[in-house]
Structure formats: C-alpha cells, structure tokens
VEXLO-732346 format. One record per residue: residue number from 1; residue in three letters; x, y, z of N, C-alpha, C in turn. Coordinates in steps of 0.02 Angstrom, whole numbers, padded with zeros to 5 digits. Layout:
<atoms>
<NUM; "ala"; <X; Y; Z>; <X; Y; Z>; <X; Y; Z>>
...
</atoms>
This chain:
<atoms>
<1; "unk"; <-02488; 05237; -00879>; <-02504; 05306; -00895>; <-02556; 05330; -00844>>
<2; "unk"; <-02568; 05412; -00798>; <-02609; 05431; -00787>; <-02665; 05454; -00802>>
<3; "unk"; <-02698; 05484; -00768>; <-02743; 05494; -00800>; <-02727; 05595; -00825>>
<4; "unk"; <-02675; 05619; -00790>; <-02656; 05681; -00792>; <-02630; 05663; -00893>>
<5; "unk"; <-02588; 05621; -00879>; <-02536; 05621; -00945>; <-02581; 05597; -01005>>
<6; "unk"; <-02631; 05555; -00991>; <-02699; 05535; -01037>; <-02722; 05601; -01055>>
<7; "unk"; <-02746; 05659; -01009>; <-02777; 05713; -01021>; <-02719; 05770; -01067>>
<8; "unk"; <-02669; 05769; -01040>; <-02626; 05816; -01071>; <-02607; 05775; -01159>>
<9; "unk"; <-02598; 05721; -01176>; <-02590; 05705; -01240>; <-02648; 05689; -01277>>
<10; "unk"; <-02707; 05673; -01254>; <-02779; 05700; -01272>; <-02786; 05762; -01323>>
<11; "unk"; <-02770; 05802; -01272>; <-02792; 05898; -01284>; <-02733; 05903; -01339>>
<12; "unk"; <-02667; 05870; -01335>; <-02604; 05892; -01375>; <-02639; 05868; -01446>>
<13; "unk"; <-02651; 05803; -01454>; <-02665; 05800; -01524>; <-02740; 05830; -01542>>
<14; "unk"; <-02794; 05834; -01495>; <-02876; 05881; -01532>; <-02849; 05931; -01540>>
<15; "unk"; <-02781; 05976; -01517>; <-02782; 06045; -01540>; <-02740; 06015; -01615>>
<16; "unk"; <-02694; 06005; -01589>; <-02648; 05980; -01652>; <-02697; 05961; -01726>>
<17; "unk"; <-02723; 05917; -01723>; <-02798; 05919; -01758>; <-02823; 05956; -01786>>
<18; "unk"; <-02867; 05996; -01742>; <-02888; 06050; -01773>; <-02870; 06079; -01799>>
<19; "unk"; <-02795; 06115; -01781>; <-02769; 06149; -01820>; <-02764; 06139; -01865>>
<20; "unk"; <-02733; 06092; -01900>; <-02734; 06073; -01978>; <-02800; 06052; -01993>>
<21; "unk"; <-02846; 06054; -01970>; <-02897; 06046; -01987>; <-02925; 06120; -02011>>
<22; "unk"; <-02912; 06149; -01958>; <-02930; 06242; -01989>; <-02906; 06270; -02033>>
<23; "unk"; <-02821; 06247; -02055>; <-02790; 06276; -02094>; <-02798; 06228; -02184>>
<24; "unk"; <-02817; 06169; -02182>; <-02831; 06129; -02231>; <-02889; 06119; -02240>>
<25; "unk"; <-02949; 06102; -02207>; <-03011; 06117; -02231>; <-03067; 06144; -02231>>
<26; "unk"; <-03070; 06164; -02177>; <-03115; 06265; -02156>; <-03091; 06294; -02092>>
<27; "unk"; <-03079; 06347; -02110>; <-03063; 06389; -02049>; <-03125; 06397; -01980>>
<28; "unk"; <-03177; 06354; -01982>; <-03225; 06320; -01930>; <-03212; 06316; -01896>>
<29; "unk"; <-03186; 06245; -01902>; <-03125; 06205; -01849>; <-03079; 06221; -01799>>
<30; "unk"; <-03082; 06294; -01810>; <-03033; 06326; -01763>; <-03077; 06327; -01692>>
<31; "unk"; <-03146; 06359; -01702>; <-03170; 06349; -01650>; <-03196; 06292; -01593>>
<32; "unk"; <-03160; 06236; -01634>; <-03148; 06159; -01596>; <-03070; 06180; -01554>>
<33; "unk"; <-03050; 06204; -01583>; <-02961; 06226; -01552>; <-02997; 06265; -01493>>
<34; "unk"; <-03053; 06327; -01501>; <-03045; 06349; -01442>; <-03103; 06329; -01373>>
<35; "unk"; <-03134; 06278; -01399>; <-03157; 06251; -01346>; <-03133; 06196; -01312>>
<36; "unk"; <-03062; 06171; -01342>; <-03020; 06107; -01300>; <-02967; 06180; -01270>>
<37; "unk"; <-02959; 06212; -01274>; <-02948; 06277; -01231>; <-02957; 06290; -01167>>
<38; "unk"; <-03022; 06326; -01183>; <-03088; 06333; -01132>; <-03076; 06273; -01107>>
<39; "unk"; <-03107; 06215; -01121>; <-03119; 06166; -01064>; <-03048; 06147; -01040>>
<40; "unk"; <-02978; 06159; -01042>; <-02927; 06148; -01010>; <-02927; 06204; -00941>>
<41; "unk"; <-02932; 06262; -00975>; <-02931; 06332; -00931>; <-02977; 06309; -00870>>
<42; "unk"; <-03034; 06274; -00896>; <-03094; 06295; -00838>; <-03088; 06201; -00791>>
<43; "unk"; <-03048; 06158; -00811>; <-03025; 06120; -00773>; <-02962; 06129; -00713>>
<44; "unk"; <-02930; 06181; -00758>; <-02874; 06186; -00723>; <-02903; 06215; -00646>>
<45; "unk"; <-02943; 06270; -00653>; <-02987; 06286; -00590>; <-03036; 06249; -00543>>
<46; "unk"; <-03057; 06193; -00582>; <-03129; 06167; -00553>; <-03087; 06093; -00546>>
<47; "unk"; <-03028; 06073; -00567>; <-03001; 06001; -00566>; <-03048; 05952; -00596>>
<48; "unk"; <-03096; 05947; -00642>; <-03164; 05920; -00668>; <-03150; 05900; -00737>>
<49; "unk"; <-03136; 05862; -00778>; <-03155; 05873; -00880>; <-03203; 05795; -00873>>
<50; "unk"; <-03214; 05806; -00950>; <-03254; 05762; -00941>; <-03213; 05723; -00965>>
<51; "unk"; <-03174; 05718; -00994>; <-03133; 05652; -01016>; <-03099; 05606; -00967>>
<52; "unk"; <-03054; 05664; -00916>; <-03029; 05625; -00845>; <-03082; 05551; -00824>>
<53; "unk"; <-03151; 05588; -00821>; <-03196; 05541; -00812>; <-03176; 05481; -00835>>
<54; "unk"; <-03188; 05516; -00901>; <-03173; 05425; -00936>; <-03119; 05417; -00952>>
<55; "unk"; <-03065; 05418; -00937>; <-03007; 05395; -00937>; <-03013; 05350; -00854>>
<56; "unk"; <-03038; 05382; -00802>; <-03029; 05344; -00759>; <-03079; 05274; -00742>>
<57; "unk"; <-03135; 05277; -00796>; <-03171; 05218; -00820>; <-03127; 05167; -00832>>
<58; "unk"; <-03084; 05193; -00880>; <-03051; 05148; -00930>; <-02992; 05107; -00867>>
<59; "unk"; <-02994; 05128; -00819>; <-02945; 05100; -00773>; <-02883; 05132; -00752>>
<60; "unk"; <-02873; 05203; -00816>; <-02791; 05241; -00775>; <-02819; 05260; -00709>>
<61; "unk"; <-02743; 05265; -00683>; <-02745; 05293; -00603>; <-02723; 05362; -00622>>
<62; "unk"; <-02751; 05397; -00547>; <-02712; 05468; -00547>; <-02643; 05466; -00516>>
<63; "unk"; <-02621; 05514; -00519>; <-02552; 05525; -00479>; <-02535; 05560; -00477>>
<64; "unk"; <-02534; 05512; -00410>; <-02509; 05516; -00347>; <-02489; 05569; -00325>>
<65; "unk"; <-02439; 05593; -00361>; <-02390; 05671; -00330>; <-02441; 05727; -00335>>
<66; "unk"; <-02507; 05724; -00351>; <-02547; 05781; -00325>; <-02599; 05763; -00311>>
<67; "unk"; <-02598; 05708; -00311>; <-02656; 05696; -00253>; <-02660; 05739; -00184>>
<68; "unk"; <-02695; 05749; -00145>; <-02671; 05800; -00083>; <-02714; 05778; -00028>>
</atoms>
C-alpha cells in the first residue's frame, strides 16, 4: 500500500465516521467531517498532511507515478 492509498482510505472511513457519528450521537461531530475536509483541500495544494507523515514512518512508500 502507498502512502497516497493509506491517506485516501484514512479520510474515507474519519468522514464515514463521523458521519454516523453526527447523525447517531450529536450533530458536533460533523465538524470533525469538516475539518478531515479542510485538511484534504489544503493538502491537495501544499502536498503536506500530517498523517502522510506518519504513514511514511510506518514504512509505506510513495508512488511512484507522481513522484516528479
């Protein structure tokens, strides 16, 4: 696994999450939905999260096909 596909099924289940988390036990929670948002949006520009980080601790590689 990359560290791209680490990051994208990450964000899939904290939103996934939350959501039923907003809709089953306070509508709070939503604003956890919109800051795994935000921090996707503002990676997509800056190429930076903090998780990548540590995913690439953990030993995934990036890849390759956008590397540049």
């Amino acid at each position: 696994m990359s560290v791209n596909q680490a990051l994208r099924a990450l964000a899939g289940f904290v939103i996934l999450l939350s959501v039923a988390l907003g809709a089953w036990v306070h509508p709070y929670w939503y604003i956890f939905t919109a800051f795994v948002g935000a921090n996707l949006l503002q990676s997509a520009f800056t190429h930076w999260c903090p998780a990548m980080y540590i995913f690439r601790k953990m030993g995934l590689r990036d890849d390759e096909r956008n590397c540049q």
